[in-house]
SERO-4910 file (N, C-alpha, C, O; in steps of 0.05 Angstrom, whole numbers):
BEGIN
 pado doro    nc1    nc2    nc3   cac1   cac2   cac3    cc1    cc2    cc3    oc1    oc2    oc3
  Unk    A    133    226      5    120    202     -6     93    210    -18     79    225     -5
  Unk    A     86    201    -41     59    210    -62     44    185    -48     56    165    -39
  Unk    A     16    189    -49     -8    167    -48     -7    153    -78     -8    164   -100
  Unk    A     -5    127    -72    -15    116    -99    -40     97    -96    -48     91    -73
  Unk    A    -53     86   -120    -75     75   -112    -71     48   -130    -86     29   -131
  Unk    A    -44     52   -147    -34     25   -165    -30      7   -137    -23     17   -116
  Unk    A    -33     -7   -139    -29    -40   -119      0    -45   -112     10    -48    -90
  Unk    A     15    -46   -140     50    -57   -139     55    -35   -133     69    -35   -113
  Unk    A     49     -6   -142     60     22   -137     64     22   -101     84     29    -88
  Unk    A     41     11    -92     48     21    -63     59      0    -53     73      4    -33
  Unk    A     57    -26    -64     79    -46    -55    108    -41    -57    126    -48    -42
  Unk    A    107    -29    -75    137    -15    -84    149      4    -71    173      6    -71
  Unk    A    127     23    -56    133     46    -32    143     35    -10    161     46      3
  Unk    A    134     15     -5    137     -3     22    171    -13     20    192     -9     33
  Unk    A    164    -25     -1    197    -48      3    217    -26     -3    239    -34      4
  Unk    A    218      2    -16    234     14    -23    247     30     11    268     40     16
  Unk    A    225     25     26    235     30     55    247     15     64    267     27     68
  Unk    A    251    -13     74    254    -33     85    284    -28     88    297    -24     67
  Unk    A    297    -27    116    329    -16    127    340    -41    110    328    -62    103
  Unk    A    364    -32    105    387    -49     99    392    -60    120    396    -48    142
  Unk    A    393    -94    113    397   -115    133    379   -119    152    383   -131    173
  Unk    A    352   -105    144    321   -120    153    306   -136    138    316   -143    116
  Unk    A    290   -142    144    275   -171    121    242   -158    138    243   -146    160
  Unk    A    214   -163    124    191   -163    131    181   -191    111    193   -206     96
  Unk    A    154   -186    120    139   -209    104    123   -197     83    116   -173     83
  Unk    A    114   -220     61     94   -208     45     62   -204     64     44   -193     51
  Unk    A     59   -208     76     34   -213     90     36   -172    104     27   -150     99
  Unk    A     50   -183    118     65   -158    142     60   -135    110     37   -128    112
  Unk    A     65   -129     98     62   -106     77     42   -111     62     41    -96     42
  Unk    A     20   -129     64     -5   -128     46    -28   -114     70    -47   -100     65
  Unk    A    -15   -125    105    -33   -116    122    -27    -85    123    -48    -73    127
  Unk    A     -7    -69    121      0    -42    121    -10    -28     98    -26     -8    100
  Unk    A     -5    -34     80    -27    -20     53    -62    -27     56    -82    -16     48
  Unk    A    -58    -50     71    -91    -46     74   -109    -73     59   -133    -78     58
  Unk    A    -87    -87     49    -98   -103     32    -89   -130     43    -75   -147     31
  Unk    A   -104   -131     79    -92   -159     90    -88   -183     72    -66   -192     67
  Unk    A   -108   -192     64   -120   -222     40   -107   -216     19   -117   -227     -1
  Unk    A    -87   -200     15    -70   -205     -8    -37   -204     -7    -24   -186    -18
  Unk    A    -28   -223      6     -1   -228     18      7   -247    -12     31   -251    -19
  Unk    A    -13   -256    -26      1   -266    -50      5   -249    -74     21   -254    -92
  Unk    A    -11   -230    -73     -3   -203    -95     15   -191    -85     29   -180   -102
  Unk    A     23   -186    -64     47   -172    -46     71   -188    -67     92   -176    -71
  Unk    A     67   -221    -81     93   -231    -78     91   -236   -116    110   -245   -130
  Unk    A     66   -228   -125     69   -226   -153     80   -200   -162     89   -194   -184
  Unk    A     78   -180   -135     95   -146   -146    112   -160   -141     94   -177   -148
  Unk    A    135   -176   -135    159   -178   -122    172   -183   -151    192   -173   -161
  Unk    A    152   -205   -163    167   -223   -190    164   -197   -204    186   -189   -212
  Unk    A    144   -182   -209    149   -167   -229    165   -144   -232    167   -132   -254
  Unk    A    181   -136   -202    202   -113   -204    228   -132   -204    241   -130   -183
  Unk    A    237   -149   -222    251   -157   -227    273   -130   -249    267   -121   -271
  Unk    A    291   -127   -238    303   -105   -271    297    -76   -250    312    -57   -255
  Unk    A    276    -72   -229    279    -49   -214    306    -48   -192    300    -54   -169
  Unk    A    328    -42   -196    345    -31   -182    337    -32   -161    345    -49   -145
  Unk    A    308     -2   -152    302     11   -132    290    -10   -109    288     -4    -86
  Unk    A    282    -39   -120    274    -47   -101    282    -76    -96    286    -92   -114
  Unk    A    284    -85    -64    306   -103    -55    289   -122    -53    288   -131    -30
  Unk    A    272   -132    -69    256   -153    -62    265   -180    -56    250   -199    -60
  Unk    A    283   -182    -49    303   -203    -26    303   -198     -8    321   -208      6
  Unk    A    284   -178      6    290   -178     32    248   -179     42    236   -172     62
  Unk    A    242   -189     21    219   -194     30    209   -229     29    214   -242      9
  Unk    A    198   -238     47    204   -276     56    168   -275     68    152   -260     78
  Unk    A    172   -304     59    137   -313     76    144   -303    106    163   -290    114
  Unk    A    120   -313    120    114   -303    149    138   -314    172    147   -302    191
  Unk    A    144   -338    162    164   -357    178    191   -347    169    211   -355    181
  Unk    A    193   -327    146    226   -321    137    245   -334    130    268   -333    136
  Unk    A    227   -353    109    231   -372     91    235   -359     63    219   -342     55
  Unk    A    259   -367     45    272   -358     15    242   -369      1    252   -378    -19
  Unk    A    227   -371     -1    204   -378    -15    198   -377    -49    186   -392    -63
  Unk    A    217   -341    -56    213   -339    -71    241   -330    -82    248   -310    -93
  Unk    A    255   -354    -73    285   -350    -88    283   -360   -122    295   -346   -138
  Unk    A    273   -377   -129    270   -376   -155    265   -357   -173    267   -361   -197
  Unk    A    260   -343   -167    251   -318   -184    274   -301   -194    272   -287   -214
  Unk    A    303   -304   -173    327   -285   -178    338   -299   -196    362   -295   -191
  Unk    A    338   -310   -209    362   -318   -230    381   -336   -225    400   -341   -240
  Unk    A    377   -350   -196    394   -375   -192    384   -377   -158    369   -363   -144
  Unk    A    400   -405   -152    392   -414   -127    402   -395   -106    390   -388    -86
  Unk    A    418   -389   -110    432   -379    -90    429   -346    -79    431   -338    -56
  Unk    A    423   -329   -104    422   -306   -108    408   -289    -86    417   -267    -78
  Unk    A    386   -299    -78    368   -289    -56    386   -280    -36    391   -257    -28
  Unk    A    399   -316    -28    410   -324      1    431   -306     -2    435   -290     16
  Unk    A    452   -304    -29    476   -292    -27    466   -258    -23    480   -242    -10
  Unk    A    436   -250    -37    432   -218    -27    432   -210      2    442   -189     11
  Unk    A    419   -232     17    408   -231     37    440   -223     50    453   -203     46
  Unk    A    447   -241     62    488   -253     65    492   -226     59    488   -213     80
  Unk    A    497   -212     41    507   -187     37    508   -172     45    527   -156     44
  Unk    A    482   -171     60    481   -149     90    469   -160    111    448   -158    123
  Unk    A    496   -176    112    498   -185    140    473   -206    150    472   -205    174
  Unk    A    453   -225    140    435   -240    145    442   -263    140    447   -269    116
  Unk    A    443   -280    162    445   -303    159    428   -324    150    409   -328    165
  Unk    A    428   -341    126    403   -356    118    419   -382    120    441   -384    110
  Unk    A    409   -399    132    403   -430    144    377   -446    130    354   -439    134
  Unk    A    384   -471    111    365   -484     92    341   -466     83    317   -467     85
  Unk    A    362   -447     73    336   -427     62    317   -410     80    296   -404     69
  Unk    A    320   -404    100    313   -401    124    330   -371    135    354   -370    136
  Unk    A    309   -347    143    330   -333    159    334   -345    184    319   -360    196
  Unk    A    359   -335    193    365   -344    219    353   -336    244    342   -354    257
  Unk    A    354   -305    257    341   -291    268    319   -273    251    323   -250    244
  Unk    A    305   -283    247    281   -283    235    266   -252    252    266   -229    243
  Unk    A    256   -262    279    249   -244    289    261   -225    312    252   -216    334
  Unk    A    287   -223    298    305   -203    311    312   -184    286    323   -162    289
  Unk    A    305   -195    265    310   -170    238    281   -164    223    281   -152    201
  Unk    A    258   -172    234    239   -172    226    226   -140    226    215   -132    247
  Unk    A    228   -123    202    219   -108    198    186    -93    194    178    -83    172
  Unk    A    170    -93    221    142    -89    207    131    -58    196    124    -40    210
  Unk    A    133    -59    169    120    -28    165    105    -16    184    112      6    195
  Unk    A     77    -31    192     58    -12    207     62     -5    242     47      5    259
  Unk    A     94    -15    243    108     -7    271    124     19    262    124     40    276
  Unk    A    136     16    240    151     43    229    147     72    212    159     94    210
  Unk    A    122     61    200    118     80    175     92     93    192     83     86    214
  Unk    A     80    119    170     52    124    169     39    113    150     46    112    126
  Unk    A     16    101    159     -1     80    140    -13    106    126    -13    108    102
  Unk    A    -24    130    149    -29    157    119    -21    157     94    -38    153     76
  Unk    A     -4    161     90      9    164     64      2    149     51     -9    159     31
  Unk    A      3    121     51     -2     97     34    -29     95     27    -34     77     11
  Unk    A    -50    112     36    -74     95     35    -90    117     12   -113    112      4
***
């Protein structure tokens, strides 16, 4: 993993980790890069790697693990049906076990690298 000092770049390092069939929050990955007070730029990189393959930005939800930012995929459903795909159950937009798949970077990763 390279240090970057772009904002979305290392937002982009983060979610490109995140296990298949885990979910974290935007908050939870603005506090791991370092940039607690920006859990809402965490969710403007999200809109803008739209068309990136590399990154599952459906599996990143507000703090509560709420579809928040299902509008952004290209239909209502698309989030919920990514999510569903591997294996996550979403309930009124809502993960189900929220904090039984709750993925926190700064429990898993080295914040070294990132910073």
């Amino acid at each position: 993993m390279t240090k970057s000092t772009d904002f979305f770049e290392r937002v982009y390092e983060v979610v490109r980790l995140i296990p298949y069939g885990r979910v974290t929050s935007y908050g939870a990955i603005a506090r791991f890069i370092g940039a607690a007070n920006s859990a809402r730029m965490v969710g403007y990189a999200m809109n803008a790697s739209v068309g990136m393959p590399d990154i599952a930005a459906h599996r990143v939800l507000n703090r509560n693990g709420l579809l928040t930012g299902k509008h952004h995929f290209g239909g209502s459903n698309v989030m919920k049906d990514l999510l569903e795909s591997e294996g996550i159950e979403v309930i009124d937009d809502q993960v189900k076990e929220w904090n039984e798949l709750f993925w926190d970077p700064s429990e898993h990763l080295d914040r070294e690298n990132f910073i």
